[in-house]
N, C-alpha and C positions, 0 to 999 in steps of 0.2 A: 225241556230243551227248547230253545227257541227256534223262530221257523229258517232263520239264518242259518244256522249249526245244522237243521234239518239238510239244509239245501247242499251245504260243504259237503255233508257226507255223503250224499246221494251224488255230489261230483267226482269225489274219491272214489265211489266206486265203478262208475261207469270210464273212470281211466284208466280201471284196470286192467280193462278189457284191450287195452293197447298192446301186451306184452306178449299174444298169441301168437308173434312169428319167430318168437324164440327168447326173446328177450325180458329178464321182469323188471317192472316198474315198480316204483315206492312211490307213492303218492305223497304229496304232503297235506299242510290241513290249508294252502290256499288252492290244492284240488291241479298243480302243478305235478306233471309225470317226468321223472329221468329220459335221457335221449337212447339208454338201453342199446348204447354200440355195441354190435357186434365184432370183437376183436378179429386182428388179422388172421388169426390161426383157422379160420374157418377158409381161406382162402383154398381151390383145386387144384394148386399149380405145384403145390411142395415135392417136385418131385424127388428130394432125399429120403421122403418116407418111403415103407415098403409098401405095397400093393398089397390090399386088402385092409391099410389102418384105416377107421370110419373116420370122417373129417368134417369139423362144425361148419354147416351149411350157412352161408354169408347172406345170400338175399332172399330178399321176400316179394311176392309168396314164393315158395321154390316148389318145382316138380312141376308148374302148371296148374296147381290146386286151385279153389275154390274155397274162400273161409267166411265162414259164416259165425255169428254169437247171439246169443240171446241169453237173457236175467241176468244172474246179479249174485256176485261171492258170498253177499251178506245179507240175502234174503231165500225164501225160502224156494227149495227147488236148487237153486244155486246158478254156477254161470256156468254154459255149455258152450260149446265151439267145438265145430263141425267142420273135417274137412272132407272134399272130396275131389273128386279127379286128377289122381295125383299120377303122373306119366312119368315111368321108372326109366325111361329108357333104356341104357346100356349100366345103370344100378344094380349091384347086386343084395345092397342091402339099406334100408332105412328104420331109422332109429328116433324116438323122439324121447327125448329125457327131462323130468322135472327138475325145475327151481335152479339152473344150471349156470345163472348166473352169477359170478363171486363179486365183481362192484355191488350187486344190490340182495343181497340174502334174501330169500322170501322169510313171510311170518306177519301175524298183525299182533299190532297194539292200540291200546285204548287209550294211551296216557304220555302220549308223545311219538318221536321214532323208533322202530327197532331195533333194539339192541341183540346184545346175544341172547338173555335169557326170553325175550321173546322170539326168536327164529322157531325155525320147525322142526323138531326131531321126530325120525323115523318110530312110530308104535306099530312093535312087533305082532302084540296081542292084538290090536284092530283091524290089522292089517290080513289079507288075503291076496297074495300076490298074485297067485295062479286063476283067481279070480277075476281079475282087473281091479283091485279094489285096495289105494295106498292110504293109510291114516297115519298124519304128522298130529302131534303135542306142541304146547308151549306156554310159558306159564305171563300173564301178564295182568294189569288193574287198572281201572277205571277212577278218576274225581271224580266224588259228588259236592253236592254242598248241603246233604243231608246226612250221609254215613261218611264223609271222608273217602279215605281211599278202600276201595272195595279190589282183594286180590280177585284174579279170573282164570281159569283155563282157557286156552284156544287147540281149537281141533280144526283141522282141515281134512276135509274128506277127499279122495281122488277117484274117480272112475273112470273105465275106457271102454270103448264095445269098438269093433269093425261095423262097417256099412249094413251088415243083417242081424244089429243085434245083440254079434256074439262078442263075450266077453275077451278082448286080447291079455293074456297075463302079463303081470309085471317083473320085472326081475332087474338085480345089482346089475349097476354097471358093469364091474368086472364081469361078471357072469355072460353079456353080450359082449365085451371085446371091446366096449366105448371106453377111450380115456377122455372121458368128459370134463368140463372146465371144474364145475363145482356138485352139480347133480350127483346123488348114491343111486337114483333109481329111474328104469326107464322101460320102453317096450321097443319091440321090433313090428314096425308096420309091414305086413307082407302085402296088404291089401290095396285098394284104390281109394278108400275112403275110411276114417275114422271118426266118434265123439268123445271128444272130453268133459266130464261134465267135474266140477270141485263147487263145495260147499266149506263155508269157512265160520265157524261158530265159537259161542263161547258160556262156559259154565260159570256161575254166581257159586264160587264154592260154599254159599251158606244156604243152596235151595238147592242144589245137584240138578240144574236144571239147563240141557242144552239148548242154546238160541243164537239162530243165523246172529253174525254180531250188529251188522249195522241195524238189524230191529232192538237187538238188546241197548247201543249205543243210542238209538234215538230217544227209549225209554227211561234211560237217565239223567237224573238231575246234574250234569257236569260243571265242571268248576273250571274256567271259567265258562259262561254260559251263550256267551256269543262266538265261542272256535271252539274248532275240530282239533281234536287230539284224535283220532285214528289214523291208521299207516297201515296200510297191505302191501303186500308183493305178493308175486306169484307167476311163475313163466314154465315155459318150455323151449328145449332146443331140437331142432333136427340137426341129424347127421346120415353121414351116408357113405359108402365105399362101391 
């Protein structure tokens, strides 16, 4: 891989880092991020609903917080984002839910834009809800210009703790009461502070071997050898009643 293609991807993924106030971004391969609007449904004023529907939280930062980021979806360790000092006011409840946006699906690919069979779907087996602990699938492939096309797994890992550490669990939407836009899964922040950390990786199904992607993307021979063929997303929403 050339030191060009190096640079693209390492742009891609530092904008993905954009999408932490609820909205995901798809990057493209010239390192260009979506505007990730936040639709009007998130607006406080709907007063035809009833009291107590949670309602998609419109600006950023919201509550007061404090956001912080550090590393990288596609390296190792992964990319965390930290909130804290979040003032509830007269809230009685908040909610933050994954990949929540329907303009932009989360999911990576290595061989152009996300389609469907690259999005994310929920793995049961990997998964430990009550742990804080989500794992998405998806199936995608990589050019080269030595083996062709080489198919891939992608795994996104998700983890949550509160402020001390402790693990918050995850659970369905339904199961918290969110009629989220697009999101199956999400937690109830009770606390003042959260981290999120996601790791986004991918298997050579011919070596069963998991690697953060953009180290495994830099390591290939790609066809064509001067552009980025990778594409992430990945978001979160708040909501709140």
């Amino acid at each position: 891989m050339t030191l060009m293609n190096r640079l693209l991807v390492a742009t891609i993924a530092v904008l993905a880092t954009s999408c932490a106030q609820g909205q995901a971004v798809q990057n493209g391969p010239d390192g260009s991020a979506g505007d990730g609007a936040v639709s009007d449904g998130g607006s406080k004023d709907g007063g035809a609903d009833a009291p107590g529907t949670p309602k998609l939280e419109s600006t950023w930062p919201p509550y007061g917080l404090t956001w912080t980021t550090a590393g990288d979806l596609g390296r190792a360790g992964g990319l965390t984002w930290t909130y804290t000092g979040i003032q509830r006011g007269s809230l009685l409840h908040i909610y933050w839910i994954v990949c929540d946006d329907p303009t932009m699906p989360c999911g990576v690919s290595l061989d152009g834009p996300i389609t469907t069979s690259s999005q994310w779907q929920f793995s049961a087996t990997d998964s430990n809800l009550l742990s804080g602990k989500l794992v998405f699938t998806n199936s995608t492939a990589v050019v080269t210009d030595d083996a062709g096309t080489v198919p891939l797994s992608g795994r996104l890992t998700v983890t949550i703790v509160d402020s001390g550490n402790g693990a918050i669990p995850f659970a369905t939407v339904a199961s918290l009461g969110v009629a989220a836009r697009d999101g199956k899964y999400g937690t109830e922040i009770k606390g003042t502070g959260f981290k999120v950390t996601a790791l986004i990786e991918v298997e050579d199904t011919t070596t069963s071997t998991w690697t953060p992607y953009l180290d495994y993307y830099d390591n290939a021979h790609t066809v064509p050898p001067d552009a980025s063929n990778a594409y992430v997303s990945f978001g979160g929403s708040f909501y709140d009643d």
